[in-house]
N, C-alpha and C positions, 0 to 999 in steps of 0.2 A: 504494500500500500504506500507508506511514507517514501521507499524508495524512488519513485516517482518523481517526485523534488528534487532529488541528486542527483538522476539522468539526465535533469533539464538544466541543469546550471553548473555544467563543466566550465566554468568563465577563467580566463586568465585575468590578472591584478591589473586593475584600472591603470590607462595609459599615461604618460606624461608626467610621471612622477620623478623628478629628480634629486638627487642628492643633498643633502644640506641641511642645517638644523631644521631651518620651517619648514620643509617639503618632511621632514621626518618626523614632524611632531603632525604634518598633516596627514600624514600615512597610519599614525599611530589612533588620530582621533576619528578618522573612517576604519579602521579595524574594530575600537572598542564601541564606535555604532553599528557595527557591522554584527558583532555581537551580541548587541542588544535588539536587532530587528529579529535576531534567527531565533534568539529565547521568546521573543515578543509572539512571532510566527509559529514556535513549537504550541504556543498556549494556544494561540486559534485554534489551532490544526485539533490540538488534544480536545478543546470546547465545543468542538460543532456536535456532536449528538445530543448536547445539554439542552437545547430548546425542545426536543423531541418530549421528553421527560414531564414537560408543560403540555403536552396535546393532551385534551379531555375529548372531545367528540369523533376527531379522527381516530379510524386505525393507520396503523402500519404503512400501510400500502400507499395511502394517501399523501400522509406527509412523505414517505420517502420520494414517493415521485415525483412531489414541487422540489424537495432537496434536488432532488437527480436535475431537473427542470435547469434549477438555478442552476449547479456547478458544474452541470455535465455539457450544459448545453447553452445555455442564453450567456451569461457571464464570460467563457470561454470565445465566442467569436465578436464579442463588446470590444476583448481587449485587442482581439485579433485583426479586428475591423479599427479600432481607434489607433492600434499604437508601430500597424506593421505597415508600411506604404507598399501602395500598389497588390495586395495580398493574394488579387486574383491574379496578377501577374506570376506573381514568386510559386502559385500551382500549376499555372499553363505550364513555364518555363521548366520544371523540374520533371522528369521523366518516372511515368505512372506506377513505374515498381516500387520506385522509392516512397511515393504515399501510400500503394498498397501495403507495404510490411506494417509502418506504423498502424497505418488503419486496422489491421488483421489481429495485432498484439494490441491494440486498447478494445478491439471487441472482447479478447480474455482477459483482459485486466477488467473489464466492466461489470463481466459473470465475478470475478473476486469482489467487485465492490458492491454488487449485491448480495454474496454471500457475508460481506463482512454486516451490511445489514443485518444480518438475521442474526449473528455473533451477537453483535450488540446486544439484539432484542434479545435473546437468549442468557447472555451472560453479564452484560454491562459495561459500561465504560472502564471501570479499575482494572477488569480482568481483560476484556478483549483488547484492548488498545495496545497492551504493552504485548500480548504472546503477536498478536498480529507486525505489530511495527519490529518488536525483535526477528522474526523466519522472515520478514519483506526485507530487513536492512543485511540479512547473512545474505539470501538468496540474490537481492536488487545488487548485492555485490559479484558472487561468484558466478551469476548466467552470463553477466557481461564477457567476464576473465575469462570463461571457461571458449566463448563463442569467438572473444576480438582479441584476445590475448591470452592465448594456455601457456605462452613461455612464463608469462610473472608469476606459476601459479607456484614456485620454488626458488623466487624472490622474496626478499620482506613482506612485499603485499600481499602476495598467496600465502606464506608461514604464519602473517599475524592473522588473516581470514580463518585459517583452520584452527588457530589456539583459539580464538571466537569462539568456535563451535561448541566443546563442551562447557566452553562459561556458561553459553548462551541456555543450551539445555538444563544442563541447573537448576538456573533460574527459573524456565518450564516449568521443571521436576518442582520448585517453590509453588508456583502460579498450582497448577495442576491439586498439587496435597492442600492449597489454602483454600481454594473452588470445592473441592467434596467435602472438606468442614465445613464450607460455609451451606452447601445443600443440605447436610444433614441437620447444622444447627438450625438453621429456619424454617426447616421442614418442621423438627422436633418442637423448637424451642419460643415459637409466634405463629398464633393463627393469624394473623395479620399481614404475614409477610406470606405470598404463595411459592410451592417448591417451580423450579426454573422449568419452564415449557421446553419438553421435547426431552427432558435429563441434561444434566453437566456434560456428561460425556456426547451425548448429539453437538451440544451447542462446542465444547473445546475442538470435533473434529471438527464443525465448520471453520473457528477460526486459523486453525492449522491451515486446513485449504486456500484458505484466503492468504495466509500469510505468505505461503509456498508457490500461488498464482500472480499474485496480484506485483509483484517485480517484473512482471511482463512489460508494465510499462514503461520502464526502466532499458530494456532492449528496445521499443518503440521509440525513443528520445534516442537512443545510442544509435541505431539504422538510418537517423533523421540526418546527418550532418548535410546534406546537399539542401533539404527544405531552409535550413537555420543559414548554410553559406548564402543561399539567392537571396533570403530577407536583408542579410547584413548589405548584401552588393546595393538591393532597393533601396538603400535608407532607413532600415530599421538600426537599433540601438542594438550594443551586446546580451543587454537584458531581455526587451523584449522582440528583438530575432526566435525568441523562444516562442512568443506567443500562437505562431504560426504552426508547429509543430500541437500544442496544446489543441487547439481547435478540434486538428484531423483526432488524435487520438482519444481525447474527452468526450467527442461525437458519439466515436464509435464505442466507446465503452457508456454512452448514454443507453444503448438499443438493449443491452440484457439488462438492466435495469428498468425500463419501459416493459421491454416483452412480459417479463416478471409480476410487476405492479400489475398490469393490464390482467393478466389471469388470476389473480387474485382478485382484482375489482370486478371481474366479471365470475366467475366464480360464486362471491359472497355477496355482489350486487350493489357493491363499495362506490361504483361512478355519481348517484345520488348523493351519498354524503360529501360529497364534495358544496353542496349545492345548502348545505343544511345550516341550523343557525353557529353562529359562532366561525363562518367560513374565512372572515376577513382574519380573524386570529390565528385560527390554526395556519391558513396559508402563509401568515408571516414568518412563524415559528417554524414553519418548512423554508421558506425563502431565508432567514437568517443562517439554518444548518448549511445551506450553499456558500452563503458569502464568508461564513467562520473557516470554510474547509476552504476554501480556495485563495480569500485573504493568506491563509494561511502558507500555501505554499508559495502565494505571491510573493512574502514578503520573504522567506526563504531563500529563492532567487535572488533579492534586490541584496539582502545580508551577504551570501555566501559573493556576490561579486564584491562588496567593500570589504568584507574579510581580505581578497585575495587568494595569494596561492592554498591556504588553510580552507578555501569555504566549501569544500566537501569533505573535507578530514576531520579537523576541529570542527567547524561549522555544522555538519551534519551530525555530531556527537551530540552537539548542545542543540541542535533539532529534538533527535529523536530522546532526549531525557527531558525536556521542558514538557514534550509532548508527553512525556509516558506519568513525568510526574502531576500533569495538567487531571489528565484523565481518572490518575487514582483519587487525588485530590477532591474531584469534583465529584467522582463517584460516590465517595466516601460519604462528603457531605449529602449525596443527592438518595442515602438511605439505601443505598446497594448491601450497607456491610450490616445492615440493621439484624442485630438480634443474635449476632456472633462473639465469639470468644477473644480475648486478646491474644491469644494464642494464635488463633486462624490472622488477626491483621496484624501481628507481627512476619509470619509467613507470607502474607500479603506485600508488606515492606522490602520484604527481604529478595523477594521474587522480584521485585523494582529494581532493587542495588544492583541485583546480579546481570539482569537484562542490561542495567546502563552500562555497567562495569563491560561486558559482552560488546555493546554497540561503542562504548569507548575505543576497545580495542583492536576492534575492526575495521574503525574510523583509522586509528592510526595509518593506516596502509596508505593513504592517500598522502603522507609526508614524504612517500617513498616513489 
């Protein structure tokens, strides 16, 4: 999922920077904003399912497909149309395989982001957010290496990816033993609180799935380099040269989340409430999940280019731990852990550390 972010913001360090005390205290003060947008960007990214948690009238289906609506689809060619010049030019001009790939790898990245829906609704934000963003940042790592570089995979970059690996399960193995305490205890221990639809175990293999798919798009940014070259040549910025790319792939990972919703709505006859009282709210609260997910890796992008040569190494460190810590955070507070042991959200905590510790040092790779 989060890997996504990182495929699109390969940026080299801002141009024109020379030598000298002021040019180095100017280097140092867009770093430590640079910084501060990608921590800013982790917490959107981790906060967009929080609005959902407020829907009273809608189901499911409803709000996720103005989410989808917004992020997947309306939002994505605003910027692409606003920020890329000439954009119907930079698709003629590029030759049709090169959109087909992306296109093809965000239609499976879009089945992961409706399965990470269901994650959610199934397990919550503390728990999905982090097992998903931890197998997207191992995986959004090694599909690349393994497809456009197998030589690094016994360089730095490939040895510190594989000592990743058991951190990262771990961590899992945390997340995993804190999720069936915490089924059992709410099961046992609050009639108030209902046992998790579909079982712990349905909903943790959904987000595995999600977490192990959804770096597809990740290879759909990395196949793009001819779309992002012809934006640069039109006049688009090193920033949003990306936006172009975004479009085609967000589109296409809009349709299985559409096809999805639509059976569902049709199914349970869900298209009415759309229509029902309380529509202006709910629909906002689904339009806000768009703008939080996508500000989010908006602003990602804009960081990891004023980071520089760091803003996929460091930079995406401090992505995916603002986001993982956003999401427990809010989980917490938003009555996920309601009626649990401190034993189960110390386990909870710790399954956090391990996960960050895991994408810390997987990050590293990118100093190499």
């Amino acid at each position: 999922m989060m890997s996504a972010a990182r495929g699109a913001c390969h940026y080299a360090a801002p141009a024109g920077l020379a030598r000298g005390t002021a040019q180095e205290s100017g280097v140092t003060e867009q770093f430590w904003l640079g910084v501060f947008i990608i921590l800013l960007g982790g917490g959107l990214n981790g906060s967009f399912p929080l609005p959902m948690k407020y829907s009273r009238r809608w189901r499911w289906e409803n709000t996720w497909l103005v989410f989808a609506l917004t992020a997947l689809l309306a939002l994505p060619w605003i910027l692409a149309g606003g920020f890329v010049p000439h954009l119907s030019q930079v698709y003629r001009e590029v030759p049709a395989r090169t959109l087909a790939l992306p296109i093809a790898l965000g239609f499976l990245w879009g089945i992961a982001q409706t399965t990470f829906g269901l994650g959610l609704k199934a397990l919550g934000m503390a728990f999905a957010f982090p097992i998903v963003a931890g197998l997207s940042a191992l995986f959004g790592s090694l599909l690349p290496l393994l497809v456009l570089s197998p030589q690094d995979l016994l360089q730095p970059r490939g040895i510190l990816l594989f000592v990743s690996i058991p951190v990262l399960f771990v961590g899992l193995g945390f997340y995993a033993g804190a999720g069936l305490r915490r089924d059992r205890e709410q099961t046992e221990g609050s009639t108030s609180v209902s046992p998790l639809r579909g079982g712990f175990m349905v909903g943790l293999a959904i987000c595995i799935f999600t977490g192990v798919v959804g770096p597809s798009w990740n290879l759909g940014f990395a196949f793009s380099g001819d779309v992002v070259g012809k934006s640069l040549d039109l006049g688009a910025s090193p920033i949003t040269s990306t936006y172009a790319v975004w479009a085609l792939v967000l589109t296409a990972g809009f349709i299985p989340n559409l096809l999805y919703c639509a059976f569902l709505l049709f199914r349970d006859h869900g298209w009415r409430v759309f229509a029902s009282a309380g529509c202006a709210k709910e629909a906002f609260l689904g339009m806000s999940m768009g703008v939080l997910w996508l500000s989010g890796i908006v602003l990602y992008g804009i960081g990891a280019t004023l980071v520089g040569k760091y803003g996929t190494s460091v930079g995406f460190a401090l992505f995916v731990s603002a986001l993982i810590l956003t999401s427990n955070t809010e989980g917490i507070m938003a009555g996920e852990w309601k009626g649990t042991t401190r034993r189960t959200k110390r386990l909870l905590a710790a399954g956090a550390a391990v996960v960050i510790v895991a994408v810390v040092v997987l990050s590293l790779g990118g100093l190499f």
